[in-house]
py3Dmol code that shows the C-alpha trace and the ligand (Angstrom):
import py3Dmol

protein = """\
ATOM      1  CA  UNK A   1     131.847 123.278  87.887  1.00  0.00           C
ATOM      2  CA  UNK A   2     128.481 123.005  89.236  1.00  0.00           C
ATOM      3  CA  UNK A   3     125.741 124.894  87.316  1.00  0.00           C
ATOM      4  CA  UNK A   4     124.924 127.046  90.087  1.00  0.00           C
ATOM      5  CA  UNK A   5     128.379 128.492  90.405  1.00  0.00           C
ATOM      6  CA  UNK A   6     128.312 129.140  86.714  1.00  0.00           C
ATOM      7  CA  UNK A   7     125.283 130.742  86.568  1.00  0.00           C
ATOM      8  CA  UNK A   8     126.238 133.081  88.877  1.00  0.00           C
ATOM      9  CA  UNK A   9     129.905 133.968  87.699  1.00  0.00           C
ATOM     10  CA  UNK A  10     128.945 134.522  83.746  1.00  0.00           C
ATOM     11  CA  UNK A  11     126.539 137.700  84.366  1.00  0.00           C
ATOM     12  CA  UNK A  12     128.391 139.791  86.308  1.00  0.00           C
ATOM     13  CA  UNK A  13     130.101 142.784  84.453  1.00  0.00           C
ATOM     14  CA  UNK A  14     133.433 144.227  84.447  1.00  0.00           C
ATOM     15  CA  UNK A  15     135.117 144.904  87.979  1.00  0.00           C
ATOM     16  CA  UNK A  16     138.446 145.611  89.053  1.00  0.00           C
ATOM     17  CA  UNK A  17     139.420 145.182  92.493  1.00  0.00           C
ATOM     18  CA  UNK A  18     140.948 142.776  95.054  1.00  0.00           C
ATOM     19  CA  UNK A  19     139.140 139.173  95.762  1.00  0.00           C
ATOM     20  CA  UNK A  20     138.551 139.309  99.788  1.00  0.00           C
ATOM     21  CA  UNK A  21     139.951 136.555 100.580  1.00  0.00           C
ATOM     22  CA  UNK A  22     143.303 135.926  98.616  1.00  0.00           C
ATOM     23  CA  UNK A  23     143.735 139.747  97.691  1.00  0.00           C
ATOM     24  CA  UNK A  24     144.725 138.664  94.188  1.00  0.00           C
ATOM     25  CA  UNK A  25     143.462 141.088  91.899  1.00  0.00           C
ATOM     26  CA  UNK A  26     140.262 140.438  90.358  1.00  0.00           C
ATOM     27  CA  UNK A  27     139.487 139.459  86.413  1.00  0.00           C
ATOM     28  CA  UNK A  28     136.802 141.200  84.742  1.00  0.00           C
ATOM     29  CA  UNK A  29     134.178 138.923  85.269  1.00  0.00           C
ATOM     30  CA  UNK A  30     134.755 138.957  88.737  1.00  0.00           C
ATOM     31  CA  UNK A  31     133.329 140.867  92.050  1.00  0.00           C
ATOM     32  CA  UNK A  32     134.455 141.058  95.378  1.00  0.00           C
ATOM     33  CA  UNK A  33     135.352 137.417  95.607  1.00  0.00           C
ATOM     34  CA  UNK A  34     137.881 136.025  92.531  1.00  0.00           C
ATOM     35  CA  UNK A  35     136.436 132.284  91.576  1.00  0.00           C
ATOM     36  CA  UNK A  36     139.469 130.245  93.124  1.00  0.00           C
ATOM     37  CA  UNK A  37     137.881 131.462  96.241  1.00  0.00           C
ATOM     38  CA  UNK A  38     134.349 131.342  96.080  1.00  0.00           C
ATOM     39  CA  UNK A  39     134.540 127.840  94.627  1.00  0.00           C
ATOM     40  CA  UNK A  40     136.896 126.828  97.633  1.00  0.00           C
ATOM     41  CA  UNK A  41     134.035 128.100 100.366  1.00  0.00           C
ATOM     42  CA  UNK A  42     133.729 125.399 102.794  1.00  0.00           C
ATOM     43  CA  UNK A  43     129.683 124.760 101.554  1.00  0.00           C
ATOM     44  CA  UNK A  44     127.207 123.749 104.311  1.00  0.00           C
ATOM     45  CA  UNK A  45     125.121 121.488 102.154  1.00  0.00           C
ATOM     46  CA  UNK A  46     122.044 122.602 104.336  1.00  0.00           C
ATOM     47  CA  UNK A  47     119.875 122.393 101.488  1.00  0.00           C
ATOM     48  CA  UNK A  48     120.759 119.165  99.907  1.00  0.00           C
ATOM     49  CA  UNK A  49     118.306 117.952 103.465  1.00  0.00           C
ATOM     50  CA  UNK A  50     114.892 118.198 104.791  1.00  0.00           C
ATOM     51  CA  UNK A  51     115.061 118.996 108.292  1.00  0.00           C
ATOM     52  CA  UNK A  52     119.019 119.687 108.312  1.00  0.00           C
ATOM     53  CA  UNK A  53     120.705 120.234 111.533  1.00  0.00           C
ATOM     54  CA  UNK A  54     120.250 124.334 111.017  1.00  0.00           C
ATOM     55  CA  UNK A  55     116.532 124.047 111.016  1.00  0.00           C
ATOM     56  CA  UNK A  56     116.243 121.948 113.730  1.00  0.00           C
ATOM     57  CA  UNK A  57     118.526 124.535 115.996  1.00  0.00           C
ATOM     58  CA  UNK A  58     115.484 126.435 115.763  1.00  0.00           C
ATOM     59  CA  UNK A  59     112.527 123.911 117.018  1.00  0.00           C
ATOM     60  CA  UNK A  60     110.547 124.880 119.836  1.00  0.00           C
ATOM     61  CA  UNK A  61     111.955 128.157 119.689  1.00  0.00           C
ATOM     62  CA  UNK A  62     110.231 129.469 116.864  1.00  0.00           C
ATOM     63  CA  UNK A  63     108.042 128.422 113.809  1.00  0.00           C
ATOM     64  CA  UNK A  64     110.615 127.795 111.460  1.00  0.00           C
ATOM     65  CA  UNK A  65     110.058 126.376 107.771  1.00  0.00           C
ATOM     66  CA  UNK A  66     113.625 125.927 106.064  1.00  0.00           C
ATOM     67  CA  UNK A  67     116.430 126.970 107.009  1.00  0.00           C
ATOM     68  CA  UNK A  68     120.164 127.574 105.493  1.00  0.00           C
ATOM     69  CA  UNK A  69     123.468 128.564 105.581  1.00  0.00           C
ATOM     70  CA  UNK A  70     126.338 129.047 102.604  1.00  0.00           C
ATOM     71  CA  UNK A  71     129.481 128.201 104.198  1.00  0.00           C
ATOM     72  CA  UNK A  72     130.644 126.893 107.406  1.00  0.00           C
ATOM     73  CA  UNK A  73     132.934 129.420 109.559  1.00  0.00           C
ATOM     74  CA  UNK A  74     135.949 127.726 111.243  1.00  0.00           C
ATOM     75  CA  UNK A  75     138.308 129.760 113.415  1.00  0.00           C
ATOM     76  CA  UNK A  76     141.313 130.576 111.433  1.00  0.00           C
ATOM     77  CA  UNK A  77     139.940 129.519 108.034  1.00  0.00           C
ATOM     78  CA  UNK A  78     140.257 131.806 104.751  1.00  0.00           C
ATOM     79  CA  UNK A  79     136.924 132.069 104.746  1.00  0.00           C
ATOM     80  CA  UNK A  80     136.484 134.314 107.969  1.00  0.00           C
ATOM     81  CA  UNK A  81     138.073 137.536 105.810  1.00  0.00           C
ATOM     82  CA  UNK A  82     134.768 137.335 103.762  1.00  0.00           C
ATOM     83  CA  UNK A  83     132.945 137.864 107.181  1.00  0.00           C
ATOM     84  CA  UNK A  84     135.604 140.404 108.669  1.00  0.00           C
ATOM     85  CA  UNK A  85     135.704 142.668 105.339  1.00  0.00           C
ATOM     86  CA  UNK A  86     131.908 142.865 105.281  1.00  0.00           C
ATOM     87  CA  UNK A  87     131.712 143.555 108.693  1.00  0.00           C
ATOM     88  CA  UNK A  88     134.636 145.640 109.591  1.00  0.00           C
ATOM     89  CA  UNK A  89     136.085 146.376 105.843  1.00  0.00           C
ATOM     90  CA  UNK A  90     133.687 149.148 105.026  1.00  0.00           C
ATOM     91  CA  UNK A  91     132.966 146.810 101.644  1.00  0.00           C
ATOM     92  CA  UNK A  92     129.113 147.123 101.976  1.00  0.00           C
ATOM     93  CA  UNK A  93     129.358 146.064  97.940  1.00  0.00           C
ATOM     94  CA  UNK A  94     130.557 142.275  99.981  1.00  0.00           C
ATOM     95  CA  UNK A  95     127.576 141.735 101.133  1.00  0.00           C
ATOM     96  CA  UNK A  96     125.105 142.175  98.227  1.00  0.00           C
ATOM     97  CA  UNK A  97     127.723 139.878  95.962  1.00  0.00           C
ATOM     98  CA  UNK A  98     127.731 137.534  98.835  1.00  0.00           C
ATOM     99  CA  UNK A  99     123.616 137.600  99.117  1.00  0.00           C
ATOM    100  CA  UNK A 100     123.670 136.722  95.400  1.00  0.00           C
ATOM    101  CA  UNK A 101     125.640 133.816  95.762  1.00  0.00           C
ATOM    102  CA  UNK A 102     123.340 132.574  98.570  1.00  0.00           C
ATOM    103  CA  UNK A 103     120.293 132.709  96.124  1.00  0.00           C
ATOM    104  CA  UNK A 104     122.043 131.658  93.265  1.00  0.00           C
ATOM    105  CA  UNK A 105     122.703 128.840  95.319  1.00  0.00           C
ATOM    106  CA  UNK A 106     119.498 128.259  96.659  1.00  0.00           C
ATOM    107  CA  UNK A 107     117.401 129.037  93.291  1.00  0.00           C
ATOM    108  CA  UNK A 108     116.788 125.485  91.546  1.00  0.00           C
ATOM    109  CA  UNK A 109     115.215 124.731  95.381  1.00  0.00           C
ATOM    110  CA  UNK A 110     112.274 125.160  97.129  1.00  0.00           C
ATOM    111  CA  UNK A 111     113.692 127.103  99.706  1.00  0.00           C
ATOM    112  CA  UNK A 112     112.332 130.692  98.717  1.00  0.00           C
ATOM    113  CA  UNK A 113     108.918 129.309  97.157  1.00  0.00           C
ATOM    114  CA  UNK A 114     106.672 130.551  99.982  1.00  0.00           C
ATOM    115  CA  UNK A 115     108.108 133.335 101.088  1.00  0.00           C
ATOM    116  CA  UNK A 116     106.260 136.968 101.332  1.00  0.00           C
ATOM    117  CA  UNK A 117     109.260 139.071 102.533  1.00  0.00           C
ATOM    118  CA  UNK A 118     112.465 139.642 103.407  1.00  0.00           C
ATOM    119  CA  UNK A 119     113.994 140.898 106.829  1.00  0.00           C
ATOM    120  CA  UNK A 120     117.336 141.601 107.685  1.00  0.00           C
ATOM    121  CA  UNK A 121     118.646 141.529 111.495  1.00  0.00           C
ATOM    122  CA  UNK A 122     118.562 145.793 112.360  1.00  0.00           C
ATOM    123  CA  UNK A 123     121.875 146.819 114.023  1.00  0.00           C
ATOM    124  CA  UNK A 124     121.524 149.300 116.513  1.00  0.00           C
ATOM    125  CA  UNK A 125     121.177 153.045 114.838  1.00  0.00           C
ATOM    126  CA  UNK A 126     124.579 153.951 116.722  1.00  0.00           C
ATOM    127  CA  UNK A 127     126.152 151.031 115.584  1.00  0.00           C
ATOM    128  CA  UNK A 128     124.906 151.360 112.058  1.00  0.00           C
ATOM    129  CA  UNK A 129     126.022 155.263 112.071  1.00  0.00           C
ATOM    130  CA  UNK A 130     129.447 153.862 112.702  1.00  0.00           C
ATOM    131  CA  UNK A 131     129.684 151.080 110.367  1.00  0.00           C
ATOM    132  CA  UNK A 132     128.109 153.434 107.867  1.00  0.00           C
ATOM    133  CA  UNK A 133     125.863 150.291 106.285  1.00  0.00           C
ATOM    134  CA  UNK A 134     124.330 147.003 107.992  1.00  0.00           C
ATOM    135  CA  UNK A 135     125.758 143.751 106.718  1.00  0.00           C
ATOM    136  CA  UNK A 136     122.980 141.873 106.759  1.00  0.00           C
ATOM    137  CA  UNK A 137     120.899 144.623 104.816  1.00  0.00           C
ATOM    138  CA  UNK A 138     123.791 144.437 102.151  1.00  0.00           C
ATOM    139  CA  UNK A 139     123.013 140.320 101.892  1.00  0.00           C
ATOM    140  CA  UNK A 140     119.099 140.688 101.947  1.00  0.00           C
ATOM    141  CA  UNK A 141     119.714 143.296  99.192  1.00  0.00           C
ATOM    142  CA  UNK A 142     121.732 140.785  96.935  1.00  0.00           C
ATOM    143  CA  UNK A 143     119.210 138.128  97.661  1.00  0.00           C
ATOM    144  CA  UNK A 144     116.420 140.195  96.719  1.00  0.00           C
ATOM    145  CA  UNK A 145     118.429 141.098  93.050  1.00  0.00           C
ATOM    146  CA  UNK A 146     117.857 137.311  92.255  1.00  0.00           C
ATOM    147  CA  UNK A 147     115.023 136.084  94.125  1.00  0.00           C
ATOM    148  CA  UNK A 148     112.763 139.144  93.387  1.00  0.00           C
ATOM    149  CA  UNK A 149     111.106 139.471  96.840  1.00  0.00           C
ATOM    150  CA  UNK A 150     110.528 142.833  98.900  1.00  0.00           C
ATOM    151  CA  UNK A 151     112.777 143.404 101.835  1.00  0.00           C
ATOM    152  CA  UNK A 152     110.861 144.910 104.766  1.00  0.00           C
ATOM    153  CA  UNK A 153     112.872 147.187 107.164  1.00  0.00           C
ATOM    154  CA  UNK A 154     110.406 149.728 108.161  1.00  0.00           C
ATOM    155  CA  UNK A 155     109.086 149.772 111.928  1.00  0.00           C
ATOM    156  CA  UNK A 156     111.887 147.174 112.490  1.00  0.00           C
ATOM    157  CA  UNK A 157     114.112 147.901 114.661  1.00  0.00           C
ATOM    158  CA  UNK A 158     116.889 147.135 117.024  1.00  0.00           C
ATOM    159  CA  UNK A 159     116.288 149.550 119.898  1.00  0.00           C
ATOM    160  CA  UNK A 160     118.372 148.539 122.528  1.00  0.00           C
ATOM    161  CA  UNK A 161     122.679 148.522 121.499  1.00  0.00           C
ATOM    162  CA  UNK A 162     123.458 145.233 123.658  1.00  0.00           C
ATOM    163  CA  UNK A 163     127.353 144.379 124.040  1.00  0.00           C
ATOM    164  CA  UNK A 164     128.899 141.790 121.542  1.00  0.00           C
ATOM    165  CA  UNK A 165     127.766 137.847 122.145  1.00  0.00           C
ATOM    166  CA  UNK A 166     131.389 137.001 121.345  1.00  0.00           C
ATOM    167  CA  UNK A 167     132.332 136.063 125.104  1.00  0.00           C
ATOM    168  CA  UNK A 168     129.342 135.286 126.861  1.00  0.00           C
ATOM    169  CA  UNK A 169     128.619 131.703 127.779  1.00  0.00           C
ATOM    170  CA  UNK A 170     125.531 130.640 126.088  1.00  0.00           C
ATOM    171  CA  UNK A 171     122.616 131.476 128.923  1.00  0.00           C
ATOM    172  CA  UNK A 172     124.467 135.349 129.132  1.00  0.00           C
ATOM    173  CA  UNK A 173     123.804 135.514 125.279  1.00  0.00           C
ATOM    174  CA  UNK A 174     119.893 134.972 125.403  1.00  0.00           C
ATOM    175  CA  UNK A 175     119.627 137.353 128.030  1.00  0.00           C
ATOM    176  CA  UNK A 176     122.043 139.660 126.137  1.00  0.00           C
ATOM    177  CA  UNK A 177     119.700 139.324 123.465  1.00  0.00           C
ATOM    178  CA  UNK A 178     116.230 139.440 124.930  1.00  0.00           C
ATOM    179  CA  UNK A 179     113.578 142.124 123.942  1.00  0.00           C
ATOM    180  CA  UNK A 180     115.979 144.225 121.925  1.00  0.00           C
ATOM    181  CA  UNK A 181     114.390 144.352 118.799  1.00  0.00           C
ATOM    182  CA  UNK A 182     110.612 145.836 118.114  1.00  0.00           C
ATOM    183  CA  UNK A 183     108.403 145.511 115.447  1.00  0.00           C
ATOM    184  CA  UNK A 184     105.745 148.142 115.072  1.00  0.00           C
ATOM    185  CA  UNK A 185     102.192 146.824 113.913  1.00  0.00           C
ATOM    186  CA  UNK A 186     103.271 143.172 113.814  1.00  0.00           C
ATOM    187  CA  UNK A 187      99.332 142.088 113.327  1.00  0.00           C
ATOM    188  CA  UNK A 188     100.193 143.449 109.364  1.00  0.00           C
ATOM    189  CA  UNK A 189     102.445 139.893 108.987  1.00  0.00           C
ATOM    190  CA  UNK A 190      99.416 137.852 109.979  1.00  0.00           C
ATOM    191  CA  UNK A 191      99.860 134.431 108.201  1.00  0.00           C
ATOM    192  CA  UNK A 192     103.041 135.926 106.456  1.00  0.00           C
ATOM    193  CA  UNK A 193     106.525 133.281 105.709  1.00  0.00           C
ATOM    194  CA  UNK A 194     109.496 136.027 106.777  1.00  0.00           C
ATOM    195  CA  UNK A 195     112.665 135.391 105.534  1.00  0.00           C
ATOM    196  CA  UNK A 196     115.475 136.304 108.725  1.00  0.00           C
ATOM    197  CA  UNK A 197     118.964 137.116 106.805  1.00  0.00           C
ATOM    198  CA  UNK A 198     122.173 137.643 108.844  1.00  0.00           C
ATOM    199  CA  UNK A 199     126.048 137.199 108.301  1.00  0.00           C
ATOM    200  CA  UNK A 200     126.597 134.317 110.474  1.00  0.00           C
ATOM    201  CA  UNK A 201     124.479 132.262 113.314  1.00  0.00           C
ATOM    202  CA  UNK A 202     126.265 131.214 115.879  1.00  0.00           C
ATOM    203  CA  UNK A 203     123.767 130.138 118.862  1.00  0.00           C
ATOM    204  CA  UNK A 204     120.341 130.591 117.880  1.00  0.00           C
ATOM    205  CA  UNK A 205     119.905 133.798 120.486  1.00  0.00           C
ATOM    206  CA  UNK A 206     119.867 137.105 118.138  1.00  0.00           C
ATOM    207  CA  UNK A 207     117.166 135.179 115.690  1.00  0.00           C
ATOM    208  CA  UNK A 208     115.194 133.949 117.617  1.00  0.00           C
ATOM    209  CA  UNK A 209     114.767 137.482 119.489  1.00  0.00           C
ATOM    210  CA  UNK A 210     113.849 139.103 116.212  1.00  0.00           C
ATOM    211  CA  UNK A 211     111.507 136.388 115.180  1.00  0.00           C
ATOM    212  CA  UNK A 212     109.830 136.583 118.561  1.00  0.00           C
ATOM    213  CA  UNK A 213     109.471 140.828 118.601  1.00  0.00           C
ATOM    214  CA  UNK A 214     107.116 139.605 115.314  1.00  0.00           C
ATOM    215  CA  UNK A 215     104.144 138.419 118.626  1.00  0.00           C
ATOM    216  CA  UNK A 216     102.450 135.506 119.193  1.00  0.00           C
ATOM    217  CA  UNK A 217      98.938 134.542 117.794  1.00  0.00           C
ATOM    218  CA  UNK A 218     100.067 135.902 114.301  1.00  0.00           C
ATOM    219  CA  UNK A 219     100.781 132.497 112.483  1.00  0.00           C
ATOM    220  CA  UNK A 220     103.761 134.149 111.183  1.00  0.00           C
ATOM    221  CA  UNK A 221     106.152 131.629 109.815  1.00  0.00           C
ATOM    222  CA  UNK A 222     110.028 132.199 109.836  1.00  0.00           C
ATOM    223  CA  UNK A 223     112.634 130.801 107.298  1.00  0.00           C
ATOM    224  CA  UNK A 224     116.208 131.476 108.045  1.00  0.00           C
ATOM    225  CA  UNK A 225     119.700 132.578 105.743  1.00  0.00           C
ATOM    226  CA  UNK A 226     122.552 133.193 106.388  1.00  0.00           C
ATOM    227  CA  UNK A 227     126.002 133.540 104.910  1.00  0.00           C
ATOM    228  CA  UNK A 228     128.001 131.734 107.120  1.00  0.00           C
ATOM    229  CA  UNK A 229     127.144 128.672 110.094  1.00  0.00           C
ATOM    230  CA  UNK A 230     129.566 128.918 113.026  1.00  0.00           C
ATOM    231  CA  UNK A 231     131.076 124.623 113.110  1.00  0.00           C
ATOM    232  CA  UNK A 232     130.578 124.218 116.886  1.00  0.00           C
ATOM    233  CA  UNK A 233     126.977 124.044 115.401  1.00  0.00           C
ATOM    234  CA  UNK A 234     127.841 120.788 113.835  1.00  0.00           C
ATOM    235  CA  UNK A 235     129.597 120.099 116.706  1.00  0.00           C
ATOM    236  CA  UNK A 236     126.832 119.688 119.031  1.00  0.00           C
ATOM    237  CA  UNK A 237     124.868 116.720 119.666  1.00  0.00           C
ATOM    238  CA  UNK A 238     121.926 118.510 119.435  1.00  0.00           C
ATOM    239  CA  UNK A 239     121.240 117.982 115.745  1.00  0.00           C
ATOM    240  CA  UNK A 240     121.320 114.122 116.689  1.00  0.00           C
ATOM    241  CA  UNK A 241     117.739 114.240 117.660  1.00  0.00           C
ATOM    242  CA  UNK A 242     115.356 113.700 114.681  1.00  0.00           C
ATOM    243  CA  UNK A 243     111.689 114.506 116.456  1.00  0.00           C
ATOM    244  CA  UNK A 244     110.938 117.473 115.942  1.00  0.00           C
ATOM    245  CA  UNK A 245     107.733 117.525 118.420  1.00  0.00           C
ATOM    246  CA  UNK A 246     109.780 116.176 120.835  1.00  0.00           C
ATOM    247  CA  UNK A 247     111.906 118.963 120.444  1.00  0.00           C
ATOM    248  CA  UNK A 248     108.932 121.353 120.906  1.00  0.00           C
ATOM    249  CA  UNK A 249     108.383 119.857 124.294  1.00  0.00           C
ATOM    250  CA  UNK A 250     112.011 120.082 125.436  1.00  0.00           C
ATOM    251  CA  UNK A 251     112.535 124.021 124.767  1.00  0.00           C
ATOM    252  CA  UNK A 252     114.370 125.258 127.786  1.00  0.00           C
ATOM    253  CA  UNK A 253     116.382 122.227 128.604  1.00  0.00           C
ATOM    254  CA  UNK A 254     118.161 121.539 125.368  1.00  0.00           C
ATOM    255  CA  UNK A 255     122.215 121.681 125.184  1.00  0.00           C
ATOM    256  CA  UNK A 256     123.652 124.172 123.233  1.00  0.00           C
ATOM    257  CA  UNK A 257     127.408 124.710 122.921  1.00  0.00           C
ATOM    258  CA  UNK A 258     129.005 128.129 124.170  1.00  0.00           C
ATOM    259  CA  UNK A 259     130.440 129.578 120.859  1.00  0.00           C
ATOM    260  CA  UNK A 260     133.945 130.110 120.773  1.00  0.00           C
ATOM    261  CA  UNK A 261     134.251 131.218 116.914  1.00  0.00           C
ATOM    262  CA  UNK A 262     132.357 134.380 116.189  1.00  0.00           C
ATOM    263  CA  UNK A 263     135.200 136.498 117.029  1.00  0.00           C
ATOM    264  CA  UNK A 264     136.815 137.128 113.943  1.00  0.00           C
TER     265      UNK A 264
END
"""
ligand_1 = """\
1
ZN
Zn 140.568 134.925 96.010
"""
view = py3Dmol.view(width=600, height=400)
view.addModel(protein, "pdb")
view.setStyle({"model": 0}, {"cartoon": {"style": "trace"}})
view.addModel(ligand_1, "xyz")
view.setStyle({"model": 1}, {"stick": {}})
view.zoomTo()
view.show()
């Protein structure tokens, strides 16, 4: 058993319950997730490289330091109840045990050392009224139980409800996407490292919107986390290239695949 698994299974206290994924019924020691499970996640590995394929999604769209993903998301796999319960279950408690496995993970790294704050992606107020709680908030707060680092949320926002990304082609996505989040005073993140959390990335779109609400001629400096990569990521030649200035002079005209796997 690796050590970081360990580590994270032997504080937690007494919990009864269902694991998400199997719906056995949870042992003591267990939340949310029983350990079968969580040690079966299909693990990205993103951090085991500099540069990894996640990170360099992101060049020459945004200034991007590290960035990392727990577990990859295939259509169909066991793994997508994790996503569906914290999105659709109302299990808010999913996400922060989720977020501390992502640290936990993450913690013998360098992956947080820089950072000044965390930000997770704002769902729309309607939206969030419905859902009751926003995933991604649930993840940043786990995170922020192990790593120790503030989570900003005020004058953040999502201000425009745009339709689901799950079927539009990958150009209908960006514009889907474009100008819908704000962030109020965004000189007071001059120089700042933000860390972006969300449940899954599938096309680069929604994070790059946020990170780009933040303004130019800041210096602000974006790190990305999220629970779960969509594969057609790792499906896409894209990664292939290893320049990253190269990359910076190619924004525009770079493939990306249409993702067919979000809708779970
Ligand atoms: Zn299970």
């Amino acid at each position: 058993m690796p050590s970081w698994f360990s580590r994270f299974i032997s504080p937690l206290v007494s919990f009864s319950g269902r694991c998400v994924v199997c719906r056995k019924p949870l042992r003591p020691q267990e939340r949310d997730i029983c350990t079968c499970c969580l040690s079966q996640l299909p693990l990205t590995h993103l951090s085991d490289h500099e540069e990894n394929i996640l990170e360099k999604y992101f060049w020459g769209k945004i200034p991007v330091v590290h960035a990392s993903a727990l577990f990859i998301y295939y259509q169909g796999a066991d793994s997508h109840m994790i996503l569906r319960n914290l999105k659709y279950g109302h299990q808010p408690s999913v996400g922060i045990t989720l977020g501390r496995v992502m640290a936990t993970y993450l913690a013998d790294t360098s992956f947080f050392d820089s950072v000044d704050a965390i930000v997770a992606v704002p769902l729309a107020g309607d939206r969030q009224r419905h859902r009751g709680y926003n995933q991604a908030e649930c993840l940043a707060k786990g995170i922020q139980e192990i790593t120790r680092l503030p989570i900003v949320s005020e004058g953040i926002v999502r201000h425009i409800s745009n339709k689901s990304q799950t079927r539009l082609s990958h150009a209908e996505r960006y514009q889907n996407v474009d100008g819908i989040f704000k962030v109020e005073l965004p000189e007071r993140f001059y120089g700042k490292h933000i860390l972006l959390v969300d449940d899954v990335v599938t096309s680069t779109a929604t994070l790059t919107s946020l990170a780009r609400a933040f303004g130019e001629g800041h210096h602000t400096r974006f790190s990305i986390l999220t629970l779960a990569m969509a594969s057609s990521i790792t499906e896409t030649p894209y990664y292939r290239v290893d320049n990253r200035e190269d990359m910076e002079n190619r924004e525009g005209e770079v493939y990306m695949p249409d993702d067919r796997y979000d809708d779970f």
